[in-house]
C-alpha positions as CSV (number, residue, x, y, z in Angstrom):
1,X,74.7,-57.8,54.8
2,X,78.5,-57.9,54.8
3,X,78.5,-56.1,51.5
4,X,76.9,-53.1,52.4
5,X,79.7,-50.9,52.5
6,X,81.2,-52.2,49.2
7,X,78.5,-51.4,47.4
8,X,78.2,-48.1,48.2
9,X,82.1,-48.1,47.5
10,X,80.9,-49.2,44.0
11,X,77.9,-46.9,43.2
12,X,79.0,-44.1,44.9
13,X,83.0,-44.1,43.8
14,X,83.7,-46.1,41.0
15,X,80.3,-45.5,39.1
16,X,80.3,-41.9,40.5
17,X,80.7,-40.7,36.6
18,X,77.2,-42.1,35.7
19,X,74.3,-41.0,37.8
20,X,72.1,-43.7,36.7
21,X,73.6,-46.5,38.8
22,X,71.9,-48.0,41.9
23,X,72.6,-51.4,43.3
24,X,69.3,-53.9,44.8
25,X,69.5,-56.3,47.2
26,X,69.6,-60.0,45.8
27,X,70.5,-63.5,46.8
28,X,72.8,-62.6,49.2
29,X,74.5,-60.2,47.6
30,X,73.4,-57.3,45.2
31,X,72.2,-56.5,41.6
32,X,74.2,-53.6,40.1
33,X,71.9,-51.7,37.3
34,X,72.2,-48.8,35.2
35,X,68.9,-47.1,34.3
36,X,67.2,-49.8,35.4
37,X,69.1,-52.7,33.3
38,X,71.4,-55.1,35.5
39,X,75.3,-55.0,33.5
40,X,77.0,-56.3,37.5
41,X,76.6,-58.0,40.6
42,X,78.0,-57.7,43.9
43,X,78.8,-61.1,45.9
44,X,81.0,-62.3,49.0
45,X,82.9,-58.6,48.4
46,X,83.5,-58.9,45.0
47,X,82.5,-57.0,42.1
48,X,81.6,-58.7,38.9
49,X,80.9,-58.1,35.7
50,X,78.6,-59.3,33.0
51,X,80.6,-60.6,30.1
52,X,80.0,-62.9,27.1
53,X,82.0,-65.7,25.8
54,X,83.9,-63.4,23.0
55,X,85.7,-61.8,26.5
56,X,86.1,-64.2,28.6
57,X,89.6,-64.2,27.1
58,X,90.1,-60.8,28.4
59,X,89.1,-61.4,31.6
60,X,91.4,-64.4,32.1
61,X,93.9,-62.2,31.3
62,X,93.3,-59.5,34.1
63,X,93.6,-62.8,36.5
64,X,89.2,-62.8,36.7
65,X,87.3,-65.5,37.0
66,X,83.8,-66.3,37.0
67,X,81.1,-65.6,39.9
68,X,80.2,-69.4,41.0
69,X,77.0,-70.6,43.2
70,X,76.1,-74.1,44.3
71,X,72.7,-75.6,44.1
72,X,71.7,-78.3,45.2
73,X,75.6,-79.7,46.0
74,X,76.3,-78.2,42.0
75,X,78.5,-75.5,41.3
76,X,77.5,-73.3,38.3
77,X,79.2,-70.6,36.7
78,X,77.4,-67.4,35.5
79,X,78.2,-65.0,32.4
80,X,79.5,-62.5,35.3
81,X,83.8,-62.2,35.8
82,X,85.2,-60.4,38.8
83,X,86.6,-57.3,39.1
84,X,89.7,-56.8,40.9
85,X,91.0,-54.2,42.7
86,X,94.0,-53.9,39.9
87,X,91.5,-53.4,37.6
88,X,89.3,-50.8,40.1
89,X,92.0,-48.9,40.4
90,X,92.8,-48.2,36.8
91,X,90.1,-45.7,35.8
92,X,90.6,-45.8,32.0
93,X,90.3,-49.8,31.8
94,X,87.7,-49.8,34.7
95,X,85.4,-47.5,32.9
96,X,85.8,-49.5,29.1
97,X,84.7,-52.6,30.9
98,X,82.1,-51.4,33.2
99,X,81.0,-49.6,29.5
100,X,81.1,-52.7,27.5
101,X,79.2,-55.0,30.4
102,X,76.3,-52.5,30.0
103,X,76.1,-52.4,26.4
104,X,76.2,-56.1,26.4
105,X,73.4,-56.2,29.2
106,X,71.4,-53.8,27.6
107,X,71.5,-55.5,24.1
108,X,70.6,-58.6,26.2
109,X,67.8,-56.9,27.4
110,X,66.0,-55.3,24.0
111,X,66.5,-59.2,23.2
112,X,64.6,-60.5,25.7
113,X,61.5,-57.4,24.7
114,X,62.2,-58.5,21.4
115,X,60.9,-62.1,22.0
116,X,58.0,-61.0,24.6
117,X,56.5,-59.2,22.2
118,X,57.0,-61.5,18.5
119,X,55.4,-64.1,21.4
120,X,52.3,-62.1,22.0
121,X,51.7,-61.4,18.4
C-alpha cells in the first residue's frame, strides 16, 4: 500500500505522545484508533480527522476539507477533515485536534453501546 510509510509517520511521530495509537488496514487506506476506538483515517497520503458539524467551521479555516469516496459513480463526504502538513507541523494545534477527534469518537462510541444494549433489554 502506498501509505505505508505515512502511517508509520503518523503513529510513530506525530501520535508518539500517546502509546495507545495503532493504525489497521482498511479500504484502501487505514483506520487510525486510540485504545481501540477509531478518532482518524489514513487515505491517498492524507491524514484525516474525525470531526462533527459544530467544527467543520474550524476546519475550513485551516484550508481542510472533507475525506470523499465514490460509490457507485457517487461521491460522498464523510465526518472525517484532512490534516495538513501546516497543521502537522504545529504541535500545540496538532495535539488539540487530534484530542478533540478522539473525544468526539469515543463519545460516539459509548453512544452506539448505549443503544446495543437499551435494544437488547
Amino acid at each position: 500500500m502506498k501509505d505505508k510509510g505515512f502511517i508509520e509517520y503518523v503513529v510513530h511521530d506525530l501520535f508518539a505522545y500517546a502509546s495507545d495509537v495503532s493504525a489497521r488496514a482498511m479500504f484502501g487506506g487505514y483506520g487510525v484508533y486510540r485504545s481501540g476506538v477509531m478518532f482518524a483515517l489514513v487515505g491517498d497520503g492524507e491524514l484525516y480527522f474525525k470531526i462533527n458539524e459544530e467544527q467543520k467551521q474550524i476546519y475550513k479555516g485551516l484550508g481542510s476539507t472533507p475525506f470523499m469516496y465514490l460509490k457507485e459513480g457517487k461521491a460522498y463526504e464523510m465526518s472525517y477533515w484532512k490534516i495538513g502538513e501546516e497543521t502537522q507541523e504545529n504541535n500545540e494545534l496538532f495535539r488539540e485536534l487530534a484530542e478533540q477527534s478522539y473525544e468526539l469518537a469515543l463519545e460516539k462510541s459509548f453512544e452506539k453501546a448505549r443503544k446495543k444494549l437499551k435494544n437488547k433489554v
